[in-house]
C-alpha positions in Angstrom: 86.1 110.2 118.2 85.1 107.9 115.1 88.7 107.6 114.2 89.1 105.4 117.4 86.8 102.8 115.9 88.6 102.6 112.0 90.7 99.9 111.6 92.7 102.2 108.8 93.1 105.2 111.2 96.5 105.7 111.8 98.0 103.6 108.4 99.3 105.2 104.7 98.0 105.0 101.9 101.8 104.0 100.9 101.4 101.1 103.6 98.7 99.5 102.4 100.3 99.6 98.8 103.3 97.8 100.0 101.6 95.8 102.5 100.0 94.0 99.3 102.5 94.3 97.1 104.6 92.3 99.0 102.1 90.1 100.2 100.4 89.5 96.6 103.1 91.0 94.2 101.7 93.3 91.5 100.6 90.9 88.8 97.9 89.5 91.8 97.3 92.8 93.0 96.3 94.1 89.3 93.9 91.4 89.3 92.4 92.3 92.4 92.2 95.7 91.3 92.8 96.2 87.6 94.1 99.2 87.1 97.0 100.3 85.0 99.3 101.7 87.6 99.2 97.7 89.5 99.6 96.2 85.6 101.6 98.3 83.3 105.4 99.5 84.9 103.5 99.2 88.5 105.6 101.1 91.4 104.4 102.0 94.8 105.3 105.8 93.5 102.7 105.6 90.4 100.4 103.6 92.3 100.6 106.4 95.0 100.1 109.1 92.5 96.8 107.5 90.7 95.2 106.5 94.1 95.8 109.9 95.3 93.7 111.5 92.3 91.5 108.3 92.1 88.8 108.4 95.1 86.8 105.0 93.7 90.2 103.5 93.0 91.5 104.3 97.1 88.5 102.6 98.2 88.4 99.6 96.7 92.1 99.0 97.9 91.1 100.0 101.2 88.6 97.6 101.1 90.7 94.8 99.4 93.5 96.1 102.8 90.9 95.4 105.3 89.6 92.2 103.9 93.0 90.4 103.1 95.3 92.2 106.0 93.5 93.7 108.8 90.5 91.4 109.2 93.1 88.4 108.9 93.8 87.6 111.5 89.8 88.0 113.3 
């Protein structure tokens, strides 16, 4: 029943990434989050990969999803 009330239940981990990526491009979105995977060779495959393994890391860019996409448009 909580899933109901997240605004990320139902969207990827791979969306987000490329939801920002094109918004931002990578050189913006490694400043947001500077980490090497958004600054050095970035890709939404090695992005994907480090988040995965990375629990602080999938949080913040959930939080930097929900700030700059979702909560847009409220």
């Amino acid at each position: 029943m909580s899933e109901i009330n997240n605004p990320l239940h139902g969207i990827t981990l791979e969306r987000m990434v490329t939801e920002l990526q094109e918004k931002y491009g990578w050189e913006h979105l490694g400043y947001l989050l500077p980490i090497n995977c958004f600054n050095h060779e970035p890709s939404v495959k090695s992005s994907l990969k480090f988040l995965r393994r990375t629990p602080w890391a999938r949080t913040k860019l959930e939080e930097i999803y929900l700030e700059r996409i979702v909560n847009k448009g409220k």
